[in-house]
Residue frames as qw, qx, qy, qz and C-alpha x, y, z in Angstrom:
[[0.721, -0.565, 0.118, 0.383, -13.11, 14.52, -9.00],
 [0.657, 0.750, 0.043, -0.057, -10.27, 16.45, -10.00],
 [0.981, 0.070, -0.117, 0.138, -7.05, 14.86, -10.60],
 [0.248, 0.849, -0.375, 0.278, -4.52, 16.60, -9.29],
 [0.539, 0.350, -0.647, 0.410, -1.51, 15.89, -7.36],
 [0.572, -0.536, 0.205, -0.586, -2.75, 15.62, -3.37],
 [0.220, -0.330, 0.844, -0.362, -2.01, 13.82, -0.32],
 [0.240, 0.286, 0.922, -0.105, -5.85, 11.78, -0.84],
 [0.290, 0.235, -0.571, -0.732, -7.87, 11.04, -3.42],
 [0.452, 0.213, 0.827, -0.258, -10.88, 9.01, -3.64],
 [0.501, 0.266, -0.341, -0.749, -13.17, 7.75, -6.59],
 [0.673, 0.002, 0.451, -0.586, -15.32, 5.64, -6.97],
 [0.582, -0.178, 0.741, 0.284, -15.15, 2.44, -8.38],
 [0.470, 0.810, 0.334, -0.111, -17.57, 3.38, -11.41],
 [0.135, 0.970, -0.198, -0.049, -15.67, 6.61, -11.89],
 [0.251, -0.596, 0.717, 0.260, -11.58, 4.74, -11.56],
 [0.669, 0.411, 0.569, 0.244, -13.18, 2.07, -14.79],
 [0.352, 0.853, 0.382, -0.041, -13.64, 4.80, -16.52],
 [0.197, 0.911, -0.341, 0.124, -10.58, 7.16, -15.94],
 [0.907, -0.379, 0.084, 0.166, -8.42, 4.52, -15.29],
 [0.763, 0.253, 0.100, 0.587, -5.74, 5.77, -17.55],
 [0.087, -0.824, 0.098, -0.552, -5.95, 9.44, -16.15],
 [0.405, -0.838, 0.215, -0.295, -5.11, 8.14, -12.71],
 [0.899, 0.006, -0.010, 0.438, -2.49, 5.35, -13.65],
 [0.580, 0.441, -0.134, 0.672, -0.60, 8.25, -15.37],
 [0.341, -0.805, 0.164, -0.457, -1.73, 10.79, -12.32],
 [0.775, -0.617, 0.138, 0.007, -0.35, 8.27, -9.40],
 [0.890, -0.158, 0.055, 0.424, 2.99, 7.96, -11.36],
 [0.212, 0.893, -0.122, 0.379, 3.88, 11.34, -11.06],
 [0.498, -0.175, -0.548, 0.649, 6.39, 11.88, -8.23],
 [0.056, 0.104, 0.451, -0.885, 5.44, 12.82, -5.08],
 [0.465, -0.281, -0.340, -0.767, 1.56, 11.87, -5.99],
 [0.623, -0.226, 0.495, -0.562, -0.58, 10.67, -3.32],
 [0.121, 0.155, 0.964, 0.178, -2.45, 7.41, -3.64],
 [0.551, -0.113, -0.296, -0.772, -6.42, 7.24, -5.10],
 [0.364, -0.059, 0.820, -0.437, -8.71, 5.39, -3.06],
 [0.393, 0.041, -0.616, -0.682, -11.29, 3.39, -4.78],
 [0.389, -0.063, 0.727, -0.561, -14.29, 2.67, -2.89],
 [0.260, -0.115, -0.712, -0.642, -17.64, 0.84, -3.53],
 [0.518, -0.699, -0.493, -0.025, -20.94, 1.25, -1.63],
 [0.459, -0.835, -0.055, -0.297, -19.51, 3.80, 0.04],
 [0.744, -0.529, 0.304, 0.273, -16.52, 1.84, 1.80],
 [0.037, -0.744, 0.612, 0.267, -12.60, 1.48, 0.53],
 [0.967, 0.196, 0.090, -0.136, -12.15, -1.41, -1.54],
 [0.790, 0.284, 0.015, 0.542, -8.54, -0.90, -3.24],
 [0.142, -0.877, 0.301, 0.346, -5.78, 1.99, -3.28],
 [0.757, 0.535, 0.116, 0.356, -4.13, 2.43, -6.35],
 [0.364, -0.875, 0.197, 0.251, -0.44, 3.69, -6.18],
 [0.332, 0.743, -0.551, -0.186, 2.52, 4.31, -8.00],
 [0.918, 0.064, -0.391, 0.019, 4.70, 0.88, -8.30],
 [0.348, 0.396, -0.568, 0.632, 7.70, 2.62, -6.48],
 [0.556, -0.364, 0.150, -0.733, 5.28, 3.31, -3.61],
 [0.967, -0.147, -0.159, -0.137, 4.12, -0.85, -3.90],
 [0.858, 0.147, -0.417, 0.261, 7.33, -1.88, -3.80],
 [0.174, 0.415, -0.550, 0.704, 8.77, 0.36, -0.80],
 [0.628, -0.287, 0.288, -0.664, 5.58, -0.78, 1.23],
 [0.853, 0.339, -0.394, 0.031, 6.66, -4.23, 0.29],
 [0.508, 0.521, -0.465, 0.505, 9.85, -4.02, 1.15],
 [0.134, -0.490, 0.543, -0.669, 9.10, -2.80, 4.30],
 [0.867, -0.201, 0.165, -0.424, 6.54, -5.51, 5.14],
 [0.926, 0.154, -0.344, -0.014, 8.55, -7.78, 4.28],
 [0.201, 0.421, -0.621, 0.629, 12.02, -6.34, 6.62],
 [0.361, -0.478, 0.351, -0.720, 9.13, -6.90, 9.11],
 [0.947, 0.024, -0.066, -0.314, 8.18, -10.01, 8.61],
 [0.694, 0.277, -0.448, 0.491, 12.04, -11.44, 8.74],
 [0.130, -0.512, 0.336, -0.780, 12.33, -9.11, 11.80],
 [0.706, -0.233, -0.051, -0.667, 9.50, -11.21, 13.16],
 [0.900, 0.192, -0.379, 0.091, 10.58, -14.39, 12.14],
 [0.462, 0.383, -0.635, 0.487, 14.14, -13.66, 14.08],
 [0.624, -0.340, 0.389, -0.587, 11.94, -12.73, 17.54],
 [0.901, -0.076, -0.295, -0.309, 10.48, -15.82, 17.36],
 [0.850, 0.371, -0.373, -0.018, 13.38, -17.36, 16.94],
 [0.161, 0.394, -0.505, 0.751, 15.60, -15.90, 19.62],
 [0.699, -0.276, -0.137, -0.645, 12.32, -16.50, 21.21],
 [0.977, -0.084, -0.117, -0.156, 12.06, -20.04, 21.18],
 [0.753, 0.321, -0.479, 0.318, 16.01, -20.36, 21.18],
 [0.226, -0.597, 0.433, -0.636, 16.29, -18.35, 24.69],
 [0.854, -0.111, 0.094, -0.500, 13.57, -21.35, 25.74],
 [0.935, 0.170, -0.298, 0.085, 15.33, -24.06, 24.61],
 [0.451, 0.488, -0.547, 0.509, 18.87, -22.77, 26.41],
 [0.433, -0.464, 0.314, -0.706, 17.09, -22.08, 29.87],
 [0.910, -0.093, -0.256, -0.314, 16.29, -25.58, 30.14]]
């Protein structure tokens, strides 16, 4: 595989032991893709930048609170109707 900046990447799990420090410093370029890291054949992980973790975070979490209020409004709609 060769490491270059790109929308997708894959390597095997074998092959990301090995060059693990080529594709730390490759995903924390800006604007680098993620590297998939499979084994047998299937996806196992995805290695990405941290800014990347934390904005996919972030959002999972706005969604999860987002969620939480449904509910809530949810159950409170339920409780007034009564």
């Amino acid at each position: 595989m060769n490491i270059t900046t790109s929308d997708e990447r894959t390597v095997t799990a074998e092959e990301a032991r090995s060059r693990l420090s080529e594709l730390l410093e490759s995903v924390s370029q800006e604007d680098a893709g993620p590297v998939t890291i499979t084994a047998d054949g299937k996806p196992v992980a995805v290695l990405v930048s941290s800014d990347v973790y934390e904005a996919l975070w972030e959002a999972r979490m706005e969604k999860d609170v987002g969620e939480i209020f449904a509910e809530f409004d949810e159950v409170n709609r339920s409780l007034t109707d009564k």
